[in-house]
N, C-alpha and C positions, 0 to 999 in steps of 0.2 A: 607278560604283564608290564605296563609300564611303568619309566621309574618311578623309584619313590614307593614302591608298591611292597613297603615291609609292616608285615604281622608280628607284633610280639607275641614270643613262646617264651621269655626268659620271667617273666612274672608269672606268680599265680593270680588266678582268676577271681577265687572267693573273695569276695571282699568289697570290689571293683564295682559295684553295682550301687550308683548314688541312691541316699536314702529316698524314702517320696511317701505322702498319705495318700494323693489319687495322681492316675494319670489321664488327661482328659486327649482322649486321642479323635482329630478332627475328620470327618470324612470330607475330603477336597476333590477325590476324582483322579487326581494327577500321581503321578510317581515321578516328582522330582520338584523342590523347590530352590529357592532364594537362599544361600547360606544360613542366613538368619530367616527365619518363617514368618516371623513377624513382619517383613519387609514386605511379601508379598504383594502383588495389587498395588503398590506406593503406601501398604500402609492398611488397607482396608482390609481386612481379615478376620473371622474370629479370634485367630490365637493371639493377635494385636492387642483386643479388645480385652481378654481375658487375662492378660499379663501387663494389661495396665491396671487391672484391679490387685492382684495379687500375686505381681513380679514385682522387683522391688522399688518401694517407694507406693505405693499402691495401698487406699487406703485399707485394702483386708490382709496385707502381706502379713506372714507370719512364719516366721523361722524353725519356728518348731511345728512347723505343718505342709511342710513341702508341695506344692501342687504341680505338677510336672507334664507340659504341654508340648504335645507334637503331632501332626499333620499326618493324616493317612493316605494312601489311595484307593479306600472304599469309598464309593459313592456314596452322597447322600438322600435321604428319601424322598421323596417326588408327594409336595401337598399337593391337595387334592385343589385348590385352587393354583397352576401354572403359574398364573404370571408370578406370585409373589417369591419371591427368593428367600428360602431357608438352605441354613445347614443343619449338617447332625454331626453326634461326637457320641463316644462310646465314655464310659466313666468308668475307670479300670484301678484298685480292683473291687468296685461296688457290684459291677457288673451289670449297669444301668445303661440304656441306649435311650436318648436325648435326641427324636427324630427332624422337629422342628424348631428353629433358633433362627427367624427373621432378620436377615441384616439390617437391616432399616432400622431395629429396634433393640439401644440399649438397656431397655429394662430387661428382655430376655437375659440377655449376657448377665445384670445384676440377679434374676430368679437363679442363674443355672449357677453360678457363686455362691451367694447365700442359701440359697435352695436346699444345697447336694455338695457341693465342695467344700464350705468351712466345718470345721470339726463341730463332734457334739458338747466336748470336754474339751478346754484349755488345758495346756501342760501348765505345771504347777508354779514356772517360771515366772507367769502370768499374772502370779497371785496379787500383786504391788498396783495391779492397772486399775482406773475408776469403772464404777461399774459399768458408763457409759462404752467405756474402752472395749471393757470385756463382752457385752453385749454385741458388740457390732464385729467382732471375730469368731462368734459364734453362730453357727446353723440355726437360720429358720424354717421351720418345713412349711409354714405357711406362705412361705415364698415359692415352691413347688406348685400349688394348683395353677401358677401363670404358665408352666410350660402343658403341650399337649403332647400325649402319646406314650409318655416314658414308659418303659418296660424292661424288664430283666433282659440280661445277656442269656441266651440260654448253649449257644454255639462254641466250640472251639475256638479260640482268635489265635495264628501266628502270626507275628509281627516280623518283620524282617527289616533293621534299616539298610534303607536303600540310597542315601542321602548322598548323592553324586555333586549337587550344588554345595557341597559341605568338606566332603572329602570323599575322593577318586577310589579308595578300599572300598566300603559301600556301597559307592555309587556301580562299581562293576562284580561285588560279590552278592550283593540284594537280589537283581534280577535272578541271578541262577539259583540261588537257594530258593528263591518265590517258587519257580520252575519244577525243583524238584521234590517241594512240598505237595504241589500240588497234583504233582506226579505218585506222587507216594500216598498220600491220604485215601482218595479210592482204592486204592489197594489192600488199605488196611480196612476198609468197609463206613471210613466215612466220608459224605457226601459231601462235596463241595460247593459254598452259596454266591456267588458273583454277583448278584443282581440287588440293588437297593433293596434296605427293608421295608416291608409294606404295613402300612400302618391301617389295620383294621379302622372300622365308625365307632364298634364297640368291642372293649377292652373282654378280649378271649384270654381265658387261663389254657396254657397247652405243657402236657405233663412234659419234665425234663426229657433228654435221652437217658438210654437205660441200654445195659449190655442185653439181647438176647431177646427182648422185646421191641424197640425205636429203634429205627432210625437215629446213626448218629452225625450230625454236619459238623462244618467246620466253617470259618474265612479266613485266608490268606490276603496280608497285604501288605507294602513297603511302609515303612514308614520314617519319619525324619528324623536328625541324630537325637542319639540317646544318651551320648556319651562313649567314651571308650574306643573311639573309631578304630585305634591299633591294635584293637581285638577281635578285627571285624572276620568273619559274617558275626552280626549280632542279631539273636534271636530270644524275642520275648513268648513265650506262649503260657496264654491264659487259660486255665479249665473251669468252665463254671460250676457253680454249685449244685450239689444233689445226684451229680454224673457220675456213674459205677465204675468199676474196672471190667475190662474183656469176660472175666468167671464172675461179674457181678455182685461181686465186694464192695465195698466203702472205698470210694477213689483217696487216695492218700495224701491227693493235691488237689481235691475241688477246690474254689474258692483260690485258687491262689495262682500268681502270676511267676515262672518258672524264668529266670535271664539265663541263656549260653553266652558263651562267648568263642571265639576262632572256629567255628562252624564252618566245617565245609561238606562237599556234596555226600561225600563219603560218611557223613553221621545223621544224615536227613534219616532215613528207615529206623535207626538205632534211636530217634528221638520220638520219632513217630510209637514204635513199639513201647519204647521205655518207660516214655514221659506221658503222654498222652493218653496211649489206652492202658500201660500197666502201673502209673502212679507214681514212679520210681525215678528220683535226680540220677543224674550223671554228673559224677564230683568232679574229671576232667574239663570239662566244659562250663562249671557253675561260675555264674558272676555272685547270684542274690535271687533275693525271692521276697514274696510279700504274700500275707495273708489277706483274706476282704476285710479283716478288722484295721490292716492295717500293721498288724504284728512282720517286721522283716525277720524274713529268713538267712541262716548263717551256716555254713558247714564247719 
């Protein structure tokens, strides 16, 4: 390893996982950015765009509503008109997939903020603001019908950062962990999804995975820091909602987004089995968790 290549083991982990209400994770394509993501491109980027609304200084910022933005390298989905340029972003932990987001076009970025990002409820903090104040940090959902396609998450997501443009732990512990996830997951009998998602003409309902009936998938992807680089490999993995355990029980973490921390190759199967298909944290490796409401998780 080279230097500089030191892991903290002498803190505990619980704790360590910044708070957040969504995390808006971008699909870019790439596995590796810009120290800063927002730099990107000189500047032109979704996650730019969406943290100049509600990073700080930003007129929907709001402190007690964390929105927490970082770059993937899943693809984004391919409209059905070529030429025009979208992205897509996953909305975690709503578990909403955002397939089209036209660069060209700031009002998207402001639907997919107001939309789907600001809260439903102000924290009580809030209660002093004019009502105009208070309106305008709140969710409209009739800002929603501007974007097309939105759909539930319905797949596994492991998150791995990879973020080498950030710091060198990452950057050389993400790829092999990506590696041996995705070595491991057919193993355990779920499918892995690589290829952009495709967005139907019309909006198909498709039952969740389910132990012993479905098919269950997954996606694997790097993603950019998260925080915590000294704890690295860091691994976020999301279960969505409605998904059973293996004997087809009530999974005991649908809905919720699971943080490890010091992840190495040696706990990929043990996370796979524990976390994934039997529902169950591992307290040695916990940073934090988050429910879809929102509720964080504490050991």
């Amino acid at each position: 390893m080279p230097d500089g290549f030191h892991i903290d083991h002498s803190r505990g982990l619980n704790g360590t996982m910044a708070a957040y209400a969504e995390q808006v994770l971008i699909c870019t394509g790439k596995e590796d950015w810009t120290s800063k993501i927002e730099e990107e491109n000189s500047g032109d980027n979704l996650a730019a765009d969406i943290k100049e609304l509600v990073g700080r200084g930003g007129i929907y910022s709001d402190p007690y509503h964390h929105i927490a933005v970082a770059n993937s390298s899943f693809p984004s989905s391919v409209p059905a008109r070529k030429e025009v340029q979208t992205t897509s972003a996953y909305l975690l932990p709503s578990f909403k997939y955002v397939p089209f987001l036209p660069r060209v076009s700031f009002d998207s970025v402001q639907a997919l903020v107001k939309g789907y990002l600001l809260p439903t409820k102000l924290h009580p903090m809030h209660d002093g603001l004019s009502p105009i104040h208070r309106d305008r940090l709140l969710r409209s959902e009739e800002q929603q019908q501007f974007l097309y396609g939105v759909q539930d998450v319905k797949e596994v997501l492991v998150l791995i950062c990879g973020h080498g443009g950030r710091d060198v732990r990452c950057g050389i512990t993400g790829p092999i962990l990506r590696d041996q996830f995705e070595a491991c997951l057919p193993s355990k009998g779920l499918r892995i999804l690589k290829d952009p998602v495709e967005i139907a003409l019309r909006e198909e309902r498709v039952a969740l995975p389910s132990s012993g009936s479905e098919e269950w998938t997954a996606r694997v992807a790097l993603i950019s820091h998260v925080g915590g680089h000294k704890f690295a490999g860091n691994v976020i993995i999301y279960i969505p909602p409605g998904i059973k355990t293996t004997d087809g029980q009530k999974h005991a973490l649908e809905g919720c987004g699971i943080w490890y921390g010091r992840v190495e190759p040696k706990h990929v199967e043990g996370i796979v089995q524990e976390t994934v298909l039997g529902g169950k944290v591992i307290e040695d490796l916990f940073r934090g968790g988050i429910k879809q409401g929102g509720e964080i998780l504490r050991m």
